[in-house]
N, C-alpha and C positions, 0 to 999 in steps of 0.2 A: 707282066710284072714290071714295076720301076724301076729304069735304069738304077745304078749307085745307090742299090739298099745298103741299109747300116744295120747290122747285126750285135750285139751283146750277146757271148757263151761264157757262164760263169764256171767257172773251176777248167778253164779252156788251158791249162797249160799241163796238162796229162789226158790219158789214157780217153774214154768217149768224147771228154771237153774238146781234147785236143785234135782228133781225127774230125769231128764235128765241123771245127773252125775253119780245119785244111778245107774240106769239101767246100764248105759254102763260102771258101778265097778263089777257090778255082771255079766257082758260079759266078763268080762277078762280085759277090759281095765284099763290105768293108766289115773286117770284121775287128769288133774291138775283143781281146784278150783279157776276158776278168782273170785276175789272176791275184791269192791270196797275199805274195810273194813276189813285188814289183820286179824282180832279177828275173826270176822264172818265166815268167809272162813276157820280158823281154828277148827270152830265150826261143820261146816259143814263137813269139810272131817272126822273130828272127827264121826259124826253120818255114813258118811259112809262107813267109814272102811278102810282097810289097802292099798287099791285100789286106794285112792285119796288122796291128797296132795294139800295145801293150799297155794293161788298165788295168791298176790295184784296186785290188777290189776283196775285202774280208768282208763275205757274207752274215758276220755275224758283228759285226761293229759298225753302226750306222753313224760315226763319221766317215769311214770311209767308204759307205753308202751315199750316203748324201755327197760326197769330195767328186766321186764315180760319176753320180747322176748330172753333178754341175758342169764337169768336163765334158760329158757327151753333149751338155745345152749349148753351153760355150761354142765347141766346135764344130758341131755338125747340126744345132736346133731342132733335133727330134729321133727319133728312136723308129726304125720298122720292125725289126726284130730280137724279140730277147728268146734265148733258150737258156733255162734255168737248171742246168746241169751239173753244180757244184753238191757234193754228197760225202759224206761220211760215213760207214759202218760200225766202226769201233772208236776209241781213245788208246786203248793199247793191246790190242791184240797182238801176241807171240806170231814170229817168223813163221812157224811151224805149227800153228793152232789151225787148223780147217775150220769150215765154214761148221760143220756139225759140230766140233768142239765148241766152237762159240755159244752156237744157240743150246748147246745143256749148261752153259755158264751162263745164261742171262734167261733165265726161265722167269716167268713172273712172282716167282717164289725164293728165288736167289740172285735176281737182278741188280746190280748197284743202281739207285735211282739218279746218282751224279754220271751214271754211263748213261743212263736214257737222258736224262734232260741234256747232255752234252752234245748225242746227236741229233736231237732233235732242236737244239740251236741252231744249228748248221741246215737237215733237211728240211723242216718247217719252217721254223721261225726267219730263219733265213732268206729263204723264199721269198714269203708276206711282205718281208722289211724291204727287198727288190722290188717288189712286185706295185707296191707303194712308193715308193721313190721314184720309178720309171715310167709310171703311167702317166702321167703328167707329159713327158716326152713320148709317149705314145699315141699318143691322143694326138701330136701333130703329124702324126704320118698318114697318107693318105690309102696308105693298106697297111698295119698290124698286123702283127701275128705274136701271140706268147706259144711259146712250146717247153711244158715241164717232163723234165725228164725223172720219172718214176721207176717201178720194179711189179712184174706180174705177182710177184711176192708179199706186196700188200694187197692184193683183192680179198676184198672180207667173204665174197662169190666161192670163189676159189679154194678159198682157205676154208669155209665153212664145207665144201665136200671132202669126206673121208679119203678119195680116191685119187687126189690132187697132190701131184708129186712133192710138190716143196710144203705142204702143211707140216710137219715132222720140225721144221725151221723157223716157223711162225712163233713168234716172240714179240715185246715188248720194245726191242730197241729197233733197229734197222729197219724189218719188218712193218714193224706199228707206226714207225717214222715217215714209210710209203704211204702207209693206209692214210694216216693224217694230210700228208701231201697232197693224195687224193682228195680229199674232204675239201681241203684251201683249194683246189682247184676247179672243183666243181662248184665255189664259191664265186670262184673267181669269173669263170662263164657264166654265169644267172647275173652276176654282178652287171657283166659287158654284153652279154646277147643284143640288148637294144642299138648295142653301136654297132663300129663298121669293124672291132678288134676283136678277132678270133685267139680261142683259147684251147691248147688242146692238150693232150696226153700221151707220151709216149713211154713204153717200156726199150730196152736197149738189149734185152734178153741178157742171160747171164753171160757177163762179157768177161775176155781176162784182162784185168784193172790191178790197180794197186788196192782198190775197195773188198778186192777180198783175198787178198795173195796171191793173187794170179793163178787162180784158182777155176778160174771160169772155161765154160766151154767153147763161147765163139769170140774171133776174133775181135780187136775193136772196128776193124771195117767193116764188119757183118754186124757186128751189134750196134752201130752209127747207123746203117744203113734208112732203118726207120725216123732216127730223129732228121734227119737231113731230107728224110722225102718230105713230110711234114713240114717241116719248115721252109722248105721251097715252093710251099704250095700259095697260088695266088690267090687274089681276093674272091674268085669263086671258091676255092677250097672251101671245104668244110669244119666247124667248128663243135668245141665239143664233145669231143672223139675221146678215147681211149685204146690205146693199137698198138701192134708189134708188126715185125717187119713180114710178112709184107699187105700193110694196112685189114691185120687182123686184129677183130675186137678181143678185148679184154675184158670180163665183168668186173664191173666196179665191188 
């Protein structure tokens, strides 16, 4: 792999983003700190050391998409790696709301539509609008890699068998927000297969985040562990993919 890779993790100034970024500062990488919240991000690269470097970056406002994308050209003329980590579940979910209350509140039949299309600004749309911006800087690197980070929770696989524990949670927001993610990113590989820029998929398994009130069951070390193998993986790696830790498939 090349010395002095350059990394992008968006939503890197918390919980998966964050552990993400640590890891691959202590692989060698430069890792630039998307972060929605310029203070934050400087917070963050702060804690993790001389390896990271703090970048506003609101995934859903494409000037500071585009501000993002110029600054990385500016100073380092190309992009190796993005991981597209920044995610939302809700707009305002209660302290105290679990994850089950949520999804009898956003059922497709009592759903606010301004809660779906909100989060899916941020998971989807969000995305795309990176994903679009950076390719341009990606395409000068001489090994690529995209790593989106997803939820075993949108597999339509999955969710369409009866006996699949989290189908009971399967909804229109959060859920359906993966699934689509999924869809952009299998877009996003048929798009690139022909080149030398790998595309891939990872889930993070249910982590405890602020994405669901810390609610989750594995660490975020444990639940990083997958995106950071992937993303360290070199230009033989594989592209493509859909996996949990440890480089277990997922059905789409």
């Amino acid at each position: 792999m090349p010395d002095n890779r350059i990394a992008l993790v968006t939503g890197a100034n918390q919980g998966v983003g964050l552990q993400v970024a640590k890891e691959l500062a202590a692989n060698g990488v430069t890792v630039l700190v998307g972060s929605r919240k310029f203070e934050r991000g400087e917070a963050a690269a702060s804690e993790i050391g001389p390896r990271a470097i703090a970048l506003q970056l609101d995934v859903t406002d494409q000037d500071s998409i585009t501000a993002a994308a110029a600054r990385i050209g500016d100073e380092f003329g190309r992009l190796d790696l993005l991981v597209q980590n920044a995610a939302i579940s809700n707009t305002g979910r209660r302290p105290d709301e679990t994850v089950e209350d949520h999804a009898r509140l956003t059922r497709p039949s009592n759903v606010s539509l301004d809660e779906v299309r909100a989060v899916w600004e941020t998971n989807v749309f969000g995305v795309l609008a990176v994903y679009q911006a950076m390719l341009p800087l990606l395409r000068r690197s001489a090994d690529a890699r995209i790593v989106n980070v997803s939820s075993g929770v949108g597999s339509l696989t999955s969710n369409a068998d009866p006996a699949f524990g989290y189908r009971a949670l399967f909804g229109p927001v959060y859920p359906a927000s993966k699934t689509a993610l999924n869809a952009i990113t299998l877009a996003m590989m048929i798009e690139l297969e022909s080149t030398g820029i790998k595309v891939n998929l990872v889930s993070p398994a249910y982590t405890r985040t602020n994405l669901n009130n810390y609610g989750g069951t594995e660490s975020v070390e444990d639940g990083s562990r997958e995106v950071v193998r992937v993303a360290l993986l070199g230009p033989e790696g594989p592209s493509g993919t859909f996996t949990r830790w440890e480089n277990v498939t997922i059905p789409w």
